[in-house]
N, CA, C and O of each residue as an XYZ file, in Angstrom:
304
protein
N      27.234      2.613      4.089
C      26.394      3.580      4.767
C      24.992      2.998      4.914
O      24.387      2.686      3.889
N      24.431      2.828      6.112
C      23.141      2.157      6.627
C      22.221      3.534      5.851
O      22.837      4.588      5.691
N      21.009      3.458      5.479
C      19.881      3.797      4.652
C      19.088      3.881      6.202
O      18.795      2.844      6.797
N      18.814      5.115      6.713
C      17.456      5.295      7.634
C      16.410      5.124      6.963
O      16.146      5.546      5.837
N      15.356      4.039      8.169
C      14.418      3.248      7.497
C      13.138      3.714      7.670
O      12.203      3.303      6.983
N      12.941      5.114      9.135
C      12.109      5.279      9.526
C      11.214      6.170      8.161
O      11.815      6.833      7.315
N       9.844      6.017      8.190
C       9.064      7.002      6.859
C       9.057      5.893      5.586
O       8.126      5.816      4.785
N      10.253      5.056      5.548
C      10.133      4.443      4.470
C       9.418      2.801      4.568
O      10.032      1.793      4.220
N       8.236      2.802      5.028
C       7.193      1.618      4.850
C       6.155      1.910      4.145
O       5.291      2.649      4.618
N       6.040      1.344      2.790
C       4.298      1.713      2.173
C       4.105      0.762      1.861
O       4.863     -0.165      1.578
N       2.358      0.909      1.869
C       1.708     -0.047      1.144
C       0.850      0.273     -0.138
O       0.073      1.215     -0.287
N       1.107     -0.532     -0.855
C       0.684     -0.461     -2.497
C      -0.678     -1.611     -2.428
O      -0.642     -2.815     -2.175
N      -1.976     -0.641     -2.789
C      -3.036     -1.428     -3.020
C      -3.305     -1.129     -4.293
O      -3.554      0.046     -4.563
N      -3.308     -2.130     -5.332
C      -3.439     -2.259     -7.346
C      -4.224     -2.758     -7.420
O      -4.609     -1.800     -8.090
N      -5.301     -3.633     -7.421
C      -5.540     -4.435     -8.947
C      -5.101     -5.375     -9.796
O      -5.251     -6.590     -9.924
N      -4.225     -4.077    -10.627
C      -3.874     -4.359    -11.972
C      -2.157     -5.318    -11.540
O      -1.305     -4.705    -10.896
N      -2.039     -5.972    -11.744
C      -1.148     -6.801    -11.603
C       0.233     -6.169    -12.025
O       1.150     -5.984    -11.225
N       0.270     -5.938    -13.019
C       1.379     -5.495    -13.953
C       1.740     -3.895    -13.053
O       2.781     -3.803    -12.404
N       0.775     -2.764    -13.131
C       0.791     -2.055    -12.584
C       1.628     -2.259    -10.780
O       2.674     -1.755    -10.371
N       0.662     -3.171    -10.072
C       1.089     -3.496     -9.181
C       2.972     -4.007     -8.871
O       3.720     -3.613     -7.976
N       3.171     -4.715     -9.686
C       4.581     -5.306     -9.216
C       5.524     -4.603    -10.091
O       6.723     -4.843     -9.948
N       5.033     -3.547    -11.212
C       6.252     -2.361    -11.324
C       6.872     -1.228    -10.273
O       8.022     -0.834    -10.079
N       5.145     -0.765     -9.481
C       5.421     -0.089     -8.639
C       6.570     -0.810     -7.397
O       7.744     -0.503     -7.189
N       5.867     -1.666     -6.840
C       6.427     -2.490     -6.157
C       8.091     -2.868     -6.517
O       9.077     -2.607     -5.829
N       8.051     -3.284     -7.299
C       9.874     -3.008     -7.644
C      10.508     -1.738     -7.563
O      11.496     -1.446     -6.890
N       9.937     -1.117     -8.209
C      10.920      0.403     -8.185
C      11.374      0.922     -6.951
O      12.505      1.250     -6.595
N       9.669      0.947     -6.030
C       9.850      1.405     -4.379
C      10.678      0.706     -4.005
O      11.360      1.356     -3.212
N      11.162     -0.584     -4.135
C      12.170     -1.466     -3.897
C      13.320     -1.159     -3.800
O      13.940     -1.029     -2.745
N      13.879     -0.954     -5.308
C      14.984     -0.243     -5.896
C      15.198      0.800     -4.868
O      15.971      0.640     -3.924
N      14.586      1.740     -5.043
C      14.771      2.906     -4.027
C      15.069      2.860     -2.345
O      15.672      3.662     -1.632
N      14.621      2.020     -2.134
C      14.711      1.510     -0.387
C      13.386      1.437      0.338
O      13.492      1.511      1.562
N      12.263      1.320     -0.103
C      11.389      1.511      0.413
C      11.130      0.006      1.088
O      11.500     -0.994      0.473
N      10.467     -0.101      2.402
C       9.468     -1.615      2.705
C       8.676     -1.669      2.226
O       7.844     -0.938      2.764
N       8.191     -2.286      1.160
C       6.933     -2.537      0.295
C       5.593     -3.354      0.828
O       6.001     -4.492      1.057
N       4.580     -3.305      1.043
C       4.034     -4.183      0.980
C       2.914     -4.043     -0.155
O       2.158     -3.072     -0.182
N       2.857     -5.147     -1.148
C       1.944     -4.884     -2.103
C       0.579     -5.487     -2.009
O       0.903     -6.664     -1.848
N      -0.704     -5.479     -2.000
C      -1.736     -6.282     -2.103
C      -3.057     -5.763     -3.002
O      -3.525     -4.625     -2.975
N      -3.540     -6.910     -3.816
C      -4.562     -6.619     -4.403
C      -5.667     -5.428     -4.976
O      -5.785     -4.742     -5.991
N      -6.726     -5.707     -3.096
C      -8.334     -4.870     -3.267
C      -7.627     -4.147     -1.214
O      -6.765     -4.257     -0.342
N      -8.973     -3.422     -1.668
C      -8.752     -2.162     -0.685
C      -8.904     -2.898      0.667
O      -8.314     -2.375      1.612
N      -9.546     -3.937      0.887
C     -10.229     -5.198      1.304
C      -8.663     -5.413      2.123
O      -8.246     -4.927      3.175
N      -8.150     -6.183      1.321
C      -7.105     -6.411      1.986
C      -5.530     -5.373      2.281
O      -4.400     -5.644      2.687
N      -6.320     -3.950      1.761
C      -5.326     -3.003      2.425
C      -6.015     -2.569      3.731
O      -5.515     -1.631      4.351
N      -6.670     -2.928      4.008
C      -7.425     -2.560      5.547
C      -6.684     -3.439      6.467
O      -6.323     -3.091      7.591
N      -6.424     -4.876      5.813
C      -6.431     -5.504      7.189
C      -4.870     -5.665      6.616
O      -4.374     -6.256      7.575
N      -4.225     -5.570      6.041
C      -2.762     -5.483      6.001
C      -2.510     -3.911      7.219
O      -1.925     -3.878      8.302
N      -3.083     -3.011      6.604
C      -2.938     -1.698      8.191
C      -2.928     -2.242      9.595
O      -2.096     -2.178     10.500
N      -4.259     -2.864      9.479
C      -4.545     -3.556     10.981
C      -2.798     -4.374     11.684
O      -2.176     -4.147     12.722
N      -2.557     -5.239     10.639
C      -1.523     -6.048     11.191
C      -0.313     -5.303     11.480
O       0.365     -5.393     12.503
N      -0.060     -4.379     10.230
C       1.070     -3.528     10.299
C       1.035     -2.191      9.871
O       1.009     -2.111      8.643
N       1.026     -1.266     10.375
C       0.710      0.112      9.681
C       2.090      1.045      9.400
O       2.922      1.620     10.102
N       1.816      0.837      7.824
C       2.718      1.770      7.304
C       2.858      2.989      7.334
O       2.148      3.658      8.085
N       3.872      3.610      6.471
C       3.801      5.298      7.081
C       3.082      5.981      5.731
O       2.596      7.106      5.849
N       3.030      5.341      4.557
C       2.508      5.668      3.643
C       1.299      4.309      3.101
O       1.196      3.090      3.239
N       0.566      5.404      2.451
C      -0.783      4.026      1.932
C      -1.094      4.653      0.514
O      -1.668      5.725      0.323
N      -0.613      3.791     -0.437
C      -1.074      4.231     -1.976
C      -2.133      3.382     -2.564
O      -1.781      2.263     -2.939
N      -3.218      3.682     -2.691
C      -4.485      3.369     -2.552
C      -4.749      3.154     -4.639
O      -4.332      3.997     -5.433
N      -5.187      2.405     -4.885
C      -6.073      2.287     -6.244
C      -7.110      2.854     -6.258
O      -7.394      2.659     -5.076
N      -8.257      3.634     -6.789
C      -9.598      4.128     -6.728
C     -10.336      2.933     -7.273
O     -11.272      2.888     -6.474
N     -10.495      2.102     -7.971
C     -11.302      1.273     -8.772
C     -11.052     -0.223     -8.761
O     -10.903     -1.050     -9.661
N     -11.058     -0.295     -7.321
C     -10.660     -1.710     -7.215
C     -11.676     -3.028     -6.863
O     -12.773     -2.623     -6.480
N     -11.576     -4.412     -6.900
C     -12.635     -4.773     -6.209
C     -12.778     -5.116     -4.790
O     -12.013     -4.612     -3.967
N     -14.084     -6.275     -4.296
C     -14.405     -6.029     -3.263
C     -14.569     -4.718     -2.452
O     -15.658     -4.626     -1.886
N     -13.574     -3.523     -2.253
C     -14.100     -2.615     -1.793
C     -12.673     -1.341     -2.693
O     -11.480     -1.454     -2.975
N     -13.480     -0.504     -2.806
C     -12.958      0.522     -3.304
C     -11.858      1.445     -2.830
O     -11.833      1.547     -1.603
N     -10.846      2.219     -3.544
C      -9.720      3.033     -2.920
C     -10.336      4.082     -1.960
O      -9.651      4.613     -1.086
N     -11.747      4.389     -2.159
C     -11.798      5.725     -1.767
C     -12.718      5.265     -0.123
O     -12.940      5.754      0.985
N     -12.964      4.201     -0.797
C     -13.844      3.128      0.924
C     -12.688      2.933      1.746
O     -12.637      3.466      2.855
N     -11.824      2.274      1.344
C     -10.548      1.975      1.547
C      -9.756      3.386      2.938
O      -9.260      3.364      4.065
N     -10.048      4.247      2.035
C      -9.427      5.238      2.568
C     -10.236      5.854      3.864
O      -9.809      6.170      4.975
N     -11.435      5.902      3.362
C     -12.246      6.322      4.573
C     -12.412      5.365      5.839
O     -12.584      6.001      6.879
N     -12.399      3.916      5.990
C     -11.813      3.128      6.909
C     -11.062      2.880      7.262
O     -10.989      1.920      8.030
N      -9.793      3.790      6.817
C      -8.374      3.721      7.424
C      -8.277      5.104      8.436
O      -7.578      5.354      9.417
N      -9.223      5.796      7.777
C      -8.530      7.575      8.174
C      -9.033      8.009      9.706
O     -10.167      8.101     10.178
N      -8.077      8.173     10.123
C      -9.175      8.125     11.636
C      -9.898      9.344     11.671
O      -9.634     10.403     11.102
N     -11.180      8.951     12.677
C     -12.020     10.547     13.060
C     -11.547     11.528     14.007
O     -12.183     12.566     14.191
């Protein structure tokens, strides 16, 4: 039985490493398209290239923050 794929693309912006590639596996496990990266920095321009249907954001990250992060993604 084929797994409908549509809804299931997120992106995981961590930090924390460990944190990062547990999440990242599990969504895995489950069926999700993962994409995992770092700082909020590079969850901006991972959107740009490809925009997922979900965005799980870190608050306390570097270069630029979850909540910066979020406000340059969110449209006006």
């Amino acid at each position: 039985m084929k797994v409908p794929t549509a809804g299931r693309c997120l992106l995981i912006a961590e930090d924390d490493r460990a944190v990062r590639q547990s999440l990242e596996r599990t969504l895995r496990l489950e069926g999700f398209d993962v994409t995992a990266v770092r700082t909020g920095a590079e969850a901006v321009d991972s959107c740009t290239a490809k925009l997922p249907d979900l965005v799980i954001l870190d608050v306390m990250m570097p270069d630029m923050d979850g909540l910066t992060a979020c406000r340059t993604l969110r449209p006006q």
